[in-house]
C-alpha positions in Angstrom: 0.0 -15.7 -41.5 -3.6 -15.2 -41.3 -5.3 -12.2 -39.3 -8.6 -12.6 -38.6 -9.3 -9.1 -37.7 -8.2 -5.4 -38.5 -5.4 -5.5 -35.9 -1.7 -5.0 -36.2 0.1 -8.2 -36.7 2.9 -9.1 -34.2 5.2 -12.2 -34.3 6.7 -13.4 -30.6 9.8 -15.6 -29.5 9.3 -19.4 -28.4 9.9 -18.0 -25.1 6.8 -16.2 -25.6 4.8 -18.4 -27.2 5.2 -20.8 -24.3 4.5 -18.4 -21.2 1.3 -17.7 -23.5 0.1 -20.9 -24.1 0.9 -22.3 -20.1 -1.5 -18.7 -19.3 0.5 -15.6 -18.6 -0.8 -12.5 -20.0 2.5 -10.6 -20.4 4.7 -9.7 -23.6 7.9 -8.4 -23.1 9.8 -5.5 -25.4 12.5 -8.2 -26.6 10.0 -10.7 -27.2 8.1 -9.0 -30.1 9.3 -8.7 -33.8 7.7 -6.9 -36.6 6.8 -3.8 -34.7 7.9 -1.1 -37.2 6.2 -2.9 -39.7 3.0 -3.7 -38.1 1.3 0.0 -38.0 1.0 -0.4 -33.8 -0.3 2.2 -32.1 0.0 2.5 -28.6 -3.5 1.5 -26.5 -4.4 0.0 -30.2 -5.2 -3.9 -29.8 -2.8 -6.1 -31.8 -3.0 -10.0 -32.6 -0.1 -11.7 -31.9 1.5 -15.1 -33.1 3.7 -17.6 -33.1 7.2 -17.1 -35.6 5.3 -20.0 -37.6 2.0 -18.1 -38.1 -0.2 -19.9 -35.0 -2.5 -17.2 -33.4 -1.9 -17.1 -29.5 -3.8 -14.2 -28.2 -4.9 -10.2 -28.8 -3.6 -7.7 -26.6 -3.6 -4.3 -25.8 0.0 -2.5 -27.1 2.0 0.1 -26.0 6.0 1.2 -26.7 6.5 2.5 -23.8 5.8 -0.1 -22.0 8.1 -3.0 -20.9 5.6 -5.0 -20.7 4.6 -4.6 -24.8 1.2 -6.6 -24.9 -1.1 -7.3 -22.6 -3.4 -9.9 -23.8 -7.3 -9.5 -22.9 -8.2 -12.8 -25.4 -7.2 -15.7 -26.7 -9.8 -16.3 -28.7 -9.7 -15.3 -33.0 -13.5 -14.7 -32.6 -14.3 -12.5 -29.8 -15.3 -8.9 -30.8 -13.9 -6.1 -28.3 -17.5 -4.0 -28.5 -19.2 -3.3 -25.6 -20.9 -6.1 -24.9 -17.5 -7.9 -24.5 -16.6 -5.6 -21.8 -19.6 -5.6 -20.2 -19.8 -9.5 -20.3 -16.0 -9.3 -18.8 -17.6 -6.5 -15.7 -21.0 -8.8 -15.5 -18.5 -12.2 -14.9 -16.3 -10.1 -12.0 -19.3 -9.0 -10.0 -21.1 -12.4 -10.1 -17.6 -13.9 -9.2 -17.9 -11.4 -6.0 -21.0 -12.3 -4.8 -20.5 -16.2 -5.0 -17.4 -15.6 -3.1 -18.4 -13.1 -0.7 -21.7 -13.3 -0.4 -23.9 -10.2 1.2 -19.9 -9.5 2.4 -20.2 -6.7 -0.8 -20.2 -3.3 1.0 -16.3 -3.2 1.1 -14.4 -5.6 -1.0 -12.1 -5.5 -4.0 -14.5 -5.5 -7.5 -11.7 -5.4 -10.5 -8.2 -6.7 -9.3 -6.2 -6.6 -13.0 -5.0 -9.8 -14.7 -7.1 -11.8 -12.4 -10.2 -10.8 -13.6 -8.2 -10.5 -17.4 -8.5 -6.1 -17.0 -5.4 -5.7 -17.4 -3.6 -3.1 -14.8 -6.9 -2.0 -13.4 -8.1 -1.9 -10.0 -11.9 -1.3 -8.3 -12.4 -1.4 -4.9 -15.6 -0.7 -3.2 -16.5 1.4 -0.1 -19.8 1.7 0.2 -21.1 3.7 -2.1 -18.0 5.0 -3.5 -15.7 3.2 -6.5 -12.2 3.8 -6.3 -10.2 3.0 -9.2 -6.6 2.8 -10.5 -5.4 2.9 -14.0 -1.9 1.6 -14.8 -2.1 0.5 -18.8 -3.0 2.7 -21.3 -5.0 0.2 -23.4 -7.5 0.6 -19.9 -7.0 4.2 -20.0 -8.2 5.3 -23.2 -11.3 2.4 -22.6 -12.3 4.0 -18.9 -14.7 5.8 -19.6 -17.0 2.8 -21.2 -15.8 0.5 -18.3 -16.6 2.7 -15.6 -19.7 3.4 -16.8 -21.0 -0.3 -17.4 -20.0 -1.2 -13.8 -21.5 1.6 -12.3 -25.2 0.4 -14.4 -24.4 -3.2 -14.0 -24.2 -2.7 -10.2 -27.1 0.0 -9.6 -29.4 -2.5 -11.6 -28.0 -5.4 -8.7 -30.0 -3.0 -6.3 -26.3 -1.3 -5.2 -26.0 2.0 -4.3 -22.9 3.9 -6.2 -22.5 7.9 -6.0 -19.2 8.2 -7.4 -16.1 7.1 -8.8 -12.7 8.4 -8.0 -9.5 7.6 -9.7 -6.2 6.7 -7.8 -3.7 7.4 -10.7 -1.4 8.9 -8.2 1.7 6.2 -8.6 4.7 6.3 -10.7 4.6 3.1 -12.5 1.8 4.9 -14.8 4.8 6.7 -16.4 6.2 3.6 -17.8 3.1 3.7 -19.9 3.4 7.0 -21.2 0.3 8.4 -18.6 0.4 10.9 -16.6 -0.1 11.0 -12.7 -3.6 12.1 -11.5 -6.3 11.6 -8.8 -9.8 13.0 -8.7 -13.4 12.2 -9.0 -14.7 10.5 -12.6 -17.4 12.6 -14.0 -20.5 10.4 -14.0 -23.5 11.5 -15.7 -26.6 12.7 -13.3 -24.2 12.9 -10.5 -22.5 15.7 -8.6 -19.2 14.4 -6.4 -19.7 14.4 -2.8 -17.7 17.1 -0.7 -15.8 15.1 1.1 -13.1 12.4 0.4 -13.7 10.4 3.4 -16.1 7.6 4.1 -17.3 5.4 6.4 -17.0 1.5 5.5 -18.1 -1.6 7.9 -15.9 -4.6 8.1 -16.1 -7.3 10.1 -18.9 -5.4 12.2 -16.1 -2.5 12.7 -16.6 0.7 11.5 -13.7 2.6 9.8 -12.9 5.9 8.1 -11.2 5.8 5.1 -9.7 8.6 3.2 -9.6 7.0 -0.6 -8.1 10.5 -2.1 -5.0 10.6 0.4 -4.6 7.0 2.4 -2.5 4.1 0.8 -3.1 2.6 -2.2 -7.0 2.9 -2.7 -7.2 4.3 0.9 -7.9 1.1 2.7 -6.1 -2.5 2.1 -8.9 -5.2 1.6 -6.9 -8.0 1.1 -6.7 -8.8 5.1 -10.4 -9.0 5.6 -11.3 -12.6 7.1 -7.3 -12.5 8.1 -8.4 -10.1 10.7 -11.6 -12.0 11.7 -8.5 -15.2 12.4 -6.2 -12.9 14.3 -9.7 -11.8 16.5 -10.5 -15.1 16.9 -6.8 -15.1 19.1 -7.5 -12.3 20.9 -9.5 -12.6 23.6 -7.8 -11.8 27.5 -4.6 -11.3 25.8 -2.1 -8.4 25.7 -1.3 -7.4 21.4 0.8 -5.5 20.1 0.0 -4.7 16.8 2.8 -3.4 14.5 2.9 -1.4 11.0 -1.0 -0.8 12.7 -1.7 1.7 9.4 -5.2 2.9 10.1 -5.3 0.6 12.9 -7.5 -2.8 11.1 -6.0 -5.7 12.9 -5.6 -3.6 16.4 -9.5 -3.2 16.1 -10.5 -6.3 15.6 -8.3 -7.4 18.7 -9.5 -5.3 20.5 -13.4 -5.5 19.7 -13.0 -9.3 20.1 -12.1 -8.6 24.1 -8.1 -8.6 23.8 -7.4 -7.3 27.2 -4.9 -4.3 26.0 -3.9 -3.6 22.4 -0.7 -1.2 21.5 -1.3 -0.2 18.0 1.9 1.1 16.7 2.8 2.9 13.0 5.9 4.9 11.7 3.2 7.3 10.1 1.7 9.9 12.1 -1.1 10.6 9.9 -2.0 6.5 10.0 -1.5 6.4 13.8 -4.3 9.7 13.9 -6.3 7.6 11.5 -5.9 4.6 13.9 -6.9 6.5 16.7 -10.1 7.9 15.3 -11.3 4.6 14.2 -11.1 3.3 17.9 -13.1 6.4 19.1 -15.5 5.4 16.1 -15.5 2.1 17.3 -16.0 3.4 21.1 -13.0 1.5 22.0 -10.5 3.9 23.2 -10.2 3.1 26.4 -8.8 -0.6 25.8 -6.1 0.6 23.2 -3.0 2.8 23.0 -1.2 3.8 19.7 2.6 5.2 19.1 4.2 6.8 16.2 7.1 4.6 15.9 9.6 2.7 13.3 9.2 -1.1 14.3 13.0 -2.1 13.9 13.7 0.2 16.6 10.8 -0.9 19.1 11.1 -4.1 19.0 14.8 -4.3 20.8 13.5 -1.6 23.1 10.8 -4.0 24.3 13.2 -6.4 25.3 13.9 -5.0 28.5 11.0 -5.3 29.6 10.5 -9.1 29.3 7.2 -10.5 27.4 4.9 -7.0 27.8 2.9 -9.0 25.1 1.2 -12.6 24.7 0.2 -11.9 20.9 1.9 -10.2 18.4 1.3 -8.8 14.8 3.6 -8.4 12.2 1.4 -6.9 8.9 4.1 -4.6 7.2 4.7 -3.2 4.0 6.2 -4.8 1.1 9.5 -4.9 1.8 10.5 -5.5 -1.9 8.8 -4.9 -4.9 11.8 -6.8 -7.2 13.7 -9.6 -7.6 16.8 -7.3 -7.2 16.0 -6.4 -3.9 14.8 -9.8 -2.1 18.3 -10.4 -0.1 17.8 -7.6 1.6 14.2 -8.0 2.1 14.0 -11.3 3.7 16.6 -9.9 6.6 14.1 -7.4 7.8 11.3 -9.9 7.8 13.8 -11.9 9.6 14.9 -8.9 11.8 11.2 -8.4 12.8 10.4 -11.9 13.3 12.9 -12.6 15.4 12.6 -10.0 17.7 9.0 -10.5 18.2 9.5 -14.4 18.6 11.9 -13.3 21.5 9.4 -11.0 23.1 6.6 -13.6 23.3 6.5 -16.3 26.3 6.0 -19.5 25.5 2.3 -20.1 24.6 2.3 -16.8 23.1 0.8 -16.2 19.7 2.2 -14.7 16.7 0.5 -13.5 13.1 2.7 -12.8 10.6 2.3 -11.8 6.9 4.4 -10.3 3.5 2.3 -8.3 1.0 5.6 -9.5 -1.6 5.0 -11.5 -4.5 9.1 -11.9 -4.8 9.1 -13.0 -1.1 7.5 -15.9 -1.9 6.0 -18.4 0.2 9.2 -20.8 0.4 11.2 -18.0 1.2 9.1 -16.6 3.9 8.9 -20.0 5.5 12.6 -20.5 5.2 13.2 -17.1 7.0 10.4 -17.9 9.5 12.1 -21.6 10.3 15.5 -19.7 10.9 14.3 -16.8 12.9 12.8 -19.6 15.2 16.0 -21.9 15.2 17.9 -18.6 16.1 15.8 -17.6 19.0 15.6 -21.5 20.0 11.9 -21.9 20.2 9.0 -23.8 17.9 6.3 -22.2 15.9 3.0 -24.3 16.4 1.0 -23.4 13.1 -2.7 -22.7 13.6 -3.5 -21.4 10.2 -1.9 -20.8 6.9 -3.9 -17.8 4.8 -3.7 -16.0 1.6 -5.5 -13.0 0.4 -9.2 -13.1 0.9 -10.8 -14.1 -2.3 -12.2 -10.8 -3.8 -8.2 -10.6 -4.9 -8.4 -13.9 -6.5 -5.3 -15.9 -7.1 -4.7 -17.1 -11.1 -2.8 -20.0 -10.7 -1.0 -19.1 -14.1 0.0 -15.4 -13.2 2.2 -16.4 -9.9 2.1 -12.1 -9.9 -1.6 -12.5 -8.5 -0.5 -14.6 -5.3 1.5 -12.2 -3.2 -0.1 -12.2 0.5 0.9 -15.0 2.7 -0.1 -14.7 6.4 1.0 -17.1 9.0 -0.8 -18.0 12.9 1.4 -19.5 15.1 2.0 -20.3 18.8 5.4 -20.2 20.2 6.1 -23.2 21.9 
């Protein structure tokens, strides 16, 4: 076995060796021998190879971690100095403005294996970075990789005053890190006081509070999904459920939706919400509730079709495969109760944020929710995530937003 750098040595089943070589990224704990006798330390790069000596890729390493190795390479030649990383930040933020073109104010900048940063996220707003951290081989290189992005995007003319770091979640303890939020000290710059800011999409204006809201503070994924549920809109009655600071309801109701009913089981989303219409000076054609979903939905059957258009964006309803049974009933719950509300000729979007409820299984669920309430679903469009999360065809974990238009015929 030949190593063609100073890195611990690792050896990896056939299983392995052929989820490497067909493109996927991940190591697991059972799949890795020679580990007490390789020197590995945790965050420390290793090379790994097949159990008959063929190199197949270098990878960060960590113990604690299911997932042993991540690989960043699969090349014997590349050198991991800075101008490897900053090659890696220069190919995402070229990749961003092909894709999105002057769309660059809000969008996602670093979304992990896709962009091959293993368990790191940057989204933009504005002028603010917000990042999250979930492998410790990133962790201990942060403060070299924020730094390059921030130059390699000031010198593209873009205006960055801050970073702050999202490393609120609980998956980080898998990997031996602690939880933490907070601004990222960047050299020459003192952290602005406040921890909300003001972000234009889609010509609507939003407030978004990166240090307490979901995830990064605002979900980016739904962009031009938005712009297709506004191009519905127009004279019609929406409800717009699991609203969360209220993104879809806006856009229905900026695009001349005749009433929108934004509704949310959070309190503090549906006070977001509302602030974003007053923002958006369009209070006066929306309402919002603080409400759980399951629960309104039969209620508004009493009431015959209130609504010609209805929107389904919630949560992930499982995030494991041990969990998808139960998952794919409340999507069906929810879809078939808003396929009963809705006259014939009414419209419906619908979406999972899932990878495990995959497309096939969201489309069997939708097909049976339909056949239960006796009516058709008409497609109109059949979305994904809006390319700044781009899709590796080879990591099925990057494909995990499907969104669905339909009439109801």
């Amino acid at each position: 076995m030949k190593q063609k750098r100073d890195f611990a040595a690792l050896s990896v089943s056939k299983r392995a060796e052929i989820s490497i070589e067909s493109g996927h990224p991940w190591i697991y704990d059972s799949e890795v021998f020679g580990e007490d006798r390789a020197g590995c330390r945790d965050g420390d790069l290793a090379d790994v190879f097949s159990r008959a000596g063929k190199y197949l890729g270098t990878g960060f390493y960590n113990h604690h971690s299911k997932i042993r190795i991540r690989l960043i390479s699969r090349s014997a030649n590349d050198c991991f100095d800075e101008a490897f990383w900053e090659r890696r930040l220069r190919w995402a933020w070229e990749y961003r403005k092909t894709v999105m073109g002057h769309d660059l104010e809000s969008c996602r900048i670093i979304f992990g294996e896709a962009d091959q940063f293993p368990g790191l996220t940057v989204d933009r707003f504005g002028s603010i970075l917000v990042t999250q951290t979930l492998s410790l081989g990133i962790e201990q290189r942060k403060q070299l990789l924020f730094s390059l992005l921030v130059r390699i995007l000031r010198e593209d003319g873009q205006e960055i005053r801050a970073v702050y770091e999202r490393n609120d979640v609980a998956i980080r303890l898998h990997e031996g890190l602690s939880e933490n939020k907070g601004f990222f000290p960047l050299e020459g710059e003192t952290p602005p006081d406040s921890a909300v800011t003001v972000i234009t999409e889609n010509n609507i204006r939003y407030a978004v509070d990166f240090a307490n809201g979901q995830k990064t503070g605002f979900f980016l994924d739904q962009k031009y999904n938005r712009q297709a549920v506004a191009r519905l809109a127009r004279g019609r009655k929406v409800l717009d459920c699991f609203t969360h600071t209220g993104s879809f309801a806006l856009n229905a109701a900026r695009s001349g939706a005749e009433q929108v009913h934004a509704v949310d089981i959070s309190e503090e989303a549906v006070t977001m919400a509302r602030e974003n219409a007053k923002l958006n000076g369009l209070e006066e054609r929306m309402s919002f509730e603080t409400a759980n979903v399951f629960d309104l939905l039969p209620s508004l059957e009493k009431q015959g079709h209130p609504y010609d258009f209805i929107i389904l964006d919630p949560p992930a309803f499982t995030k494991s495969r041990q969990t998808v049974e139960n998952a794919m009933r409340g999507y069906k719950e929810i879809n078939l109760r808003a396929m009963k509300l809705l006259p014939r000729g009414g419209y419906l979007a619908t979406c999972s944020c899932s990878h495990f409820a995959t497309d096939e299984l969201f489309c069997k669920m939708l097909q049976e929710a339909a056949a239960d309430v006796g009516v058709s679903l008409r497609q109109i469009e059949a979305r994904q995530q809006s390319p700044d999360h781009p899709i590796l065809w080879n990591v099925p974990e990057t494909n995990y937003l499907k969104f669905y238009l339909f009439q109801i015929v």
